[in-house]
C-alpha positions as CSV (number, residue, x, y, z in Angstrom):
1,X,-36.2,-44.7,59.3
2,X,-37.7,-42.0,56.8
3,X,-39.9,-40.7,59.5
4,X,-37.4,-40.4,62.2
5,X,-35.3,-39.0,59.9
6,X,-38.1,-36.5,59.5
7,X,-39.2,-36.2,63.1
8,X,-35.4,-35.2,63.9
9,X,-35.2,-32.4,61.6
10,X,-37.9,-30.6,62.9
11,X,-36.5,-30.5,66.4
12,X,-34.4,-27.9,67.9
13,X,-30.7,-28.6,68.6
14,X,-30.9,-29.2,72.2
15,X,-34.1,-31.5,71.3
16,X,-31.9,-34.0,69.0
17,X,-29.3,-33.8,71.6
18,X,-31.4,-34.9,74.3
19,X,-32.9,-37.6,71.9
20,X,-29.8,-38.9,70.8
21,X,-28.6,-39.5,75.3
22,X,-31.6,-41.0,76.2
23,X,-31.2,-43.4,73.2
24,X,-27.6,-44.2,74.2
25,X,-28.7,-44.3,78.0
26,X,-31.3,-47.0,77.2
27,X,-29.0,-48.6,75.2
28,X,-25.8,-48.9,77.3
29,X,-28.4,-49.9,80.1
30,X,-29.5,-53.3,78.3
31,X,-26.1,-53.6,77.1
32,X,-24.8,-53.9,81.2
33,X,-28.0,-55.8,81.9
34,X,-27.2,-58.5,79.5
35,X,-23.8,-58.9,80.4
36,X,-22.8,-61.7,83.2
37,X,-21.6,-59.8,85.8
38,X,-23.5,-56.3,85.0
39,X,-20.3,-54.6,84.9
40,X,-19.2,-52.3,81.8
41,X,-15.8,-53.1,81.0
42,X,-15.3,-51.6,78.0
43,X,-15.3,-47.6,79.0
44,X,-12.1,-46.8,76.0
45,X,-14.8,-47.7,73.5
46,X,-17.7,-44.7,72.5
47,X,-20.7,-44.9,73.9
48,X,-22.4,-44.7,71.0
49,X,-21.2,-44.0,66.9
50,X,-21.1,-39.9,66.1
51,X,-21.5,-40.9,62.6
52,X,-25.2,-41.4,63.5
53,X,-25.6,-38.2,64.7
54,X,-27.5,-35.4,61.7
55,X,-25.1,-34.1,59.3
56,X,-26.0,-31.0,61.3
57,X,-24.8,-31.5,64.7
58,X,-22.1,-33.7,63.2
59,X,-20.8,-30.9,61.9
60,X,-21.5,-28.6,64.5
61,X,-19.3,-30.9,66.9
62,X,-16.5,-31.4,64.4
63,X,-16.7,-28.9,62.0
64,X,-16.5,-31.3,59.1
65,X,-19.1,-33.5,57.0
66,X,-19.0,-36.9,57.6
67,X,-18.1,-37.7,54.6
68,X,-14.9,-35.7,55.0
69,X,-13.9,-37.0,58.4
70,X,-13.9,-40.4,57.2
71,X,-11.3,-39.2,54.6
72,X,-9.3,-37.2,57.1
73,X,-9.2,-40.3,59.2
74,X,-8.1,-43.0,56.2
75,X,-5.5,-40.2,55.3
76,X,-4.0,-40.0,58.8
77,X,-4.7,-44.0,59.7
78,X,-1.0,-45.0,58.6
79,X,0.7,-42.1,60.7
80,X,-1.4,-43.0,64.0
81,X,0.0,-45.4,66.5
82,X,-1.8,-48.9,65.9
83,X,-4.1,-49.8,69.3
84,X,-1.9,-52.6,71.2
85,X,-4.0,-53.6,73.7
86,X,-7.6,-53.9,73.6
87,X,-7.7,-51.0,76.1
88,X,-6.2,-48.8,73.9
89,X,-7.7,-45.5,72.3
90,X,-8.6,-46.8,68.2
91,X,-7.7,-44.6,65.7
92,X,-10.9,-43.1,64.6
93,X,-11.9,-42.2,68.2
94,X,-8.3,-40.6,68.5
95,X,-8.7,-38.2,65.2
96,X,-12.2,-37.2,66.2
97,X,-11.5,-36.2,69.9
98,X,-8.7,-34.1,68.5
99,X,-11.4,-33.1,65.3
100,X,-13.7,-32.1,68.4
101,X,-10.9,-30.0,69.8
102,X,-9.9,-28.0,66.8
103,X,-13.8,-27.1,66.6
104,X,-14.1,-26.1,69.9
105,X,-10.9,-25.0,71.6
106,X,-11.7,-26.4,74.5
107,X,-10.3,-29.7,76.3
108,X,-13.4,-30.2,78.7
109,X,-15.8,-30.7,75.7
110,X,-14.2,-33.7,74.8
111,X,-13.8,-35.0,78.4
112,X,-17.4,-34.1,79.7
113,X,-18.8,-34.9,76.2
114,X,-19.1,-38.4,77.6
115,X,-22.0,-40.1,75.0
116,X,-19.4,-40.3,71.9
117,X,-15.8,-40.6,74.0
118,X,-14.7,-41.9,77.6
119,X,-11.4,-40.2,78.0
120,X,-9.5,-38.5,80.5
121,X,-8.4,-35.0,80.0
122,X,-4.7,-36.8,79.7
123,X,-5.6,-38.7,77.7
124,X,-7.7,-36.3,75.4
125,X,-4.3,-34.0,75.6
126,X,-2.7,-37.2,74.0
127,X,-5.1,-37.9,71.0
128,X,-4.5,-34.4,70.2
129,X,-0.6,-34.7,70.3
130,X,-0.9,-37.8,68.0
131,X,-2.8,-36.6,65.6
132,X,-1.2,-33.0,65.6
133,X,2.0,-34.7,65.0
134,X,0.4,-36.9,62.2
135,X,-0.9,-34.0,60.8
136,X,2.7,-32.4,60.3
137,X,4.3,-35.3,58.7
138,X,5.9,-33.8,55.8
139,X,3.5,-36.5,53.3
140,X,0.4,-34.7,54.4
141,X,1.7,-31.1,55.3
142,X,3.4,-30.4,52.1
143,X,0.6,-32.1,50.2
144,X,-2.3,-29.3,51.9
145,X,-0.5,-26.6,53.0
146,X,1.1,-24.1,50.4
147,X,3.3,-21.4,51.6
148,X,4.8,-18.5,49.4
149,X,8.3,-19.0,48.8
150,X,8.7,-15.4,46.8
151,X,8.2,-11.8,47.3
152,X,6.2,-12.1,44.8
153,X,3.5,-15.0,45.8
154,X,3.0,-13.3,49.1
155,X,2.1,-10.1,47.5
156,X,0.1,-11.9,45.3
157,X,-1.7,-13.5,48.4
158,X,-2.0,-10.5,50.0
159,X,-4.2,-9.0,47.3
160,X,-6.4,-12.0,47.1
């Protein structure tokens, strides 16, 4: 593991990107092989775990540590919508499609970005919704985001 580890670290970006599809190509290849019927029928789920991804282009695709998106996840878990069906989006995949957007701006990276999520550019727009909206419950808002309420704390932030 060590020497992977070590082996990844001196490749270039686009090197340990490539590494890490052809790993999750091989992989979802024997997955469908072994199954009955040879058909995938669970495309809602992630190809493959982002957490195993570097810290490095973990962070360059969500703009956090991992260590840090699991906490952002637990602290927005009981404002999410639970999954109902087994179709449904689960709630980690939900926060980091929408962590994925906030780094990026863009909807299509999500969408084309196809190793970690499977999701329509609806449904991208709707993980984003959720999570916004769970991320403005007044619980968590108030509890991370300080506003001046004075003349005198915003002049105060404004020399800062």
């Amino acid at each position: 593991m060590l020497l992977i580890y070590c082996e990844l670290s001196k490749m270039s970006d686009f090197d340990i990107m490539t590494h890490f599809v052809v790993n999750n190509f091989v992989e979802n290849v024997v997955n469908v092989n072994e199954n009955n019927d040879g058909v995938r029928n669970d495309f809602h789920r992630p190809l493959s775990d982002p957490f195993t991804l570097t810290e490095q282009m973990f962070i360059k695709n969500f703009r956090l540590t991992k260590h840090l998106t699991r906490y952002v996840i637990d602290l927005l878990r009981p404002f999410l919508k639970k999954p109902s069906r087994s179709s449904s989006i689960d709630i980690d995949t939900k926060v980091l499609v929408a962590l994925n957007f906030f780094a990026t701006g863009s909807y299509q990276t999500p969408v084309g970005n196809s190793r970690y999520t499977v999701l329509s550019q609806a449904s991208v727009s709707c993980c984003i919704k959720e999570v916004v909206a769970a991320l403005n419950n007044p619980s968590i808002f108030n509890s991370w985001v300080k506003l001046p309420h004075t003349i005198c704390e915003l002049n105060a932030v404004r020399h800062e």
